[in-house]
C-alpha positions in Angstrom: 8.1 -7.8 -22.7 11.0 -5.4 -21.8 11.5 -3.0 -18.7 14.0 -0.3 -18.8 16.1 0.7 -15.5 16.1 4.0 -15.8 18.1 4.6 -12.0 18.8 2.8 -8.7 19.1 4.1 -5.6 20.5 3.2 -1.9 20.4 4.8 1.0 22.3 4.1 4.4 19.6 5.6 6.4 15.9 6.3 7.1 14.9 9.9 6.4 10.5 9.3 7.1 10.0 6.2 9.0 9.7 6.1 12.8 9.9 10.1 12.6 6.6 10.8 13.0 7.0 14.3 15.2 10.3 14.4 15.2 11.2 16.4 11.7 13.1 14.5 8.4 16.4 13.5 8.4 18.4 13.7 6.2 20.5 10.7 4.6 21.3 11.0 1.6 20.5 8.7 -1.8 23.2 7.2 -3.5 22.6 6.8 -7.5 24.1 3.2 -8.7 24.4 1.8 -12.2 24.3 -1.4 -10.6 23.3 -3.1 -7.2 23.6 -6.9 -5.3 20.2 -8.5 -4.8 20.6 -11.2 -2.0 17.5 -13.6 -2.0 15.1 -12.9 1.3 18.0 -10.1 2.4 17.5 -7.2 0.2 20.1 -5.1 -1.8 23.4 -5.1 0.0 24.1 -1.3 1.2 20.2 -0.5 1.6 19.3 0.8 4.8 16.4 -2.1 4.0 19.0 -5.0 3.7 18.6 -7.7 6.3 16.0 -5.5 7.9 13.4 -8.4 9.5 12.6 -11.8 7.9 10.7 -12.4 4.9 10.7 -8.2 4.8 7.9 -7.3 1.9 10.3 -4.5 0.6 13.6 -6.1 0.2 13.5 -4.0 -2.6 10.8 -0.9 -4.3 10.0 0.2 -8.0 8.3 3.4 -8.9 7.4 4.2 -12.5 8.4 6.8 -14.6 5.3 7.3 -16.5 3.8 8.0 -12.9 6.2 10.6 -11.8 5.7 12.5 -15.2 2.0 12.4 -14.4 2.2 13.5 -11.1 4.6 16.6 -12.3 1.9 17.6 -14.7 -1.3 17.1 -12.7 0.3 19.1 -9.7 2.0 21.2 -11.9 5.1 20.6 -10.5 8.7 21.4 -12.3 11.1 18.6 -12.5 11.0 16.5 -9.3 13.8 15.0 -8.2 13.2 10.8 -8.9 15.4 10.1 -5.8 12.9 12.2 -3.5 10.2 9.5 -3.6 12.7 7.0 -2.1 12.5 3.7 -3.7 14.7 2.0 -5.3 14.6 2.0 -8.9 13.0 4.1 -11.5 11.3 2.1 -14.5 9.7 2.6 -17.5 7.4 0.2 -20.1 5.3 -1.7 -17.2 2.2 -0.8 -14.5 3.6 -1.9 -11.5 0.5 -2.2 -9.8 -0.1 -5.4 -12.6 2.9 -7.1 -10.1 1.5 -7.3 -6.8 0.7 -10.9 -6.0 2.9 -12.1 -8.9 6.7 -13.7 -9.4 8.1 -11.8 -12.4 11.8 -11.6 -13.4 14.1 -8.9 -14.8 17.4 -10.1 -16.4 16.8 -13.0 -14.8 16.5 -11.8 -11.3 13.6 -13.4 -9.7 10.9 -11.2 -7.7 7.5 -11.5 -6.0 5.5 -8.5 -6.0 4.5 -8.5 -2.9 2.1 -5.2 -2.4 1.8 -1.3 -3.4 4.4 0.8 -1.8 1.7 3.2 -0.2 2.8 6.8 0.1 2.7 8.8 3.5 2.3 12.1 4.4 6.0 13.0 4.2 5.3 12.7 0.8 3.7 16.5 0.7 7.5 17.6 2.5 9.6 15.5 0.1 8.2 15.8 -3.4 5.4 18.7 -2.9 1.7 19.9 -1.8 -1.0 17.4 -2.9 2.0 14.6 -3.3 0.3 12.1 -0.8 -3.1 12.1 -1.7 -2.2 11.9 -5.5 0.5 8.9 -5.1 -2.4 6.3 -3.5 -2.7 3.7 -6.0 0.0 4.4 -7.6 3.2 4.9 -5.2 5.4 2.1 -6.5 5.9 -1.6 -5.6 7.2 -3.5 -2.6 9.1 -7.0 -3.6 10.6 -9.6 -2.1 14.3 -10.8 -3.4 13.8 -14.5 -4.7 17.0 -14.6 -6.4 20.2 -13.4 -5.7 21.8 -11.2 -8.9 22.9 -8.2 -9.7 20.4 -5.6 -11.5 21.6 -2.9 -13.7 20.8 0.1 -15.4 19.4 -0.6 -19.0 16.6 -2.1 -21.2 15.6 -5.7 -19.8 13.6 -8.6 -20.3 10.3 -8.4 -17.9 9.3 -11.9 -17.9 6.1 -12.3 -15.4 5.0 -15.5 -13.5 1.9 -16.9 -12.2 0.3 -15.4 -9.3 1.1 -16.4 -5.6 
């Protein structure tokens, strides 16, 4: 089965988490062709990267297919990918099929390790609705099992048993 990487993002900061009353900040995404997976650590520039042990998103997914949905069901003009904040943008798999499983792609090793639930900023950063739409489909949280670089492109999606 093949995957395709359609962009990857870092950011240095947190814009949402831990600023519940306090208004969004505002770091910025940076768009990468490619990016440095460390095993158990994350991607090396996230502001995720070495964040606590055995972190559950080391590294996120969110689909294409779902952001074209959401654009159309909330009648929404082109949303910027990057505002949803995870890492990369794919196309060709349900991510939710993931969670509880190892899979590879290009012969990075992952475990899938739960949905990437949306929260309310989600109405602020993408539009009205956003939050309530994304349950169930917001993306997917993994943990690094390999260390490898992943790159923009059509890969091999290979998936593993569950854990």
């Amino acid at each position: 089965m093949m995957i395709k990487l359609l962009r990857i993002w870092i950011s240095k900061g947190h814009d949402f988490k831990g600023r519940h009353g306090k208004g969004r900040m505002n770091f910025k995404t940076e768009s990468r062709d490619m990016v440095e997976l460390v095993a158990n650590r994350g991607i090396k520039g996230d502001r995720y990267f070495d964040y606590k042990p055995d972190f559950k998103g080391q590294i996120t997914f969110f689909s294409e297919e779902v952001a074209r949905q959401l654009e159309q069901e909330l009648e929404l003009s082109s949303v910027d990918r990057s505002a949803f904040r995870r890492n990369a943008l794919v196309s060709g798999t349900d991510l939710n099929k993931l969670v509880g499983r190892k899979f590879t792609i290009g012969g990075v090793e992952f475990s899938g390790s739960e949905e990437c639930a949306p929260c309310y900023w989600m109405d602020e950063a993408i539009g009205p609705g956003t939050h309530e739409w994304l349950k169930g489909r917001g993306g997917l949280r993994c943990r690094i099992l390999t260390g490898g670089e992943l790159s923009l492109g059509e890969k091999k999606l290979s998936i593993g048993d569950e854990l």
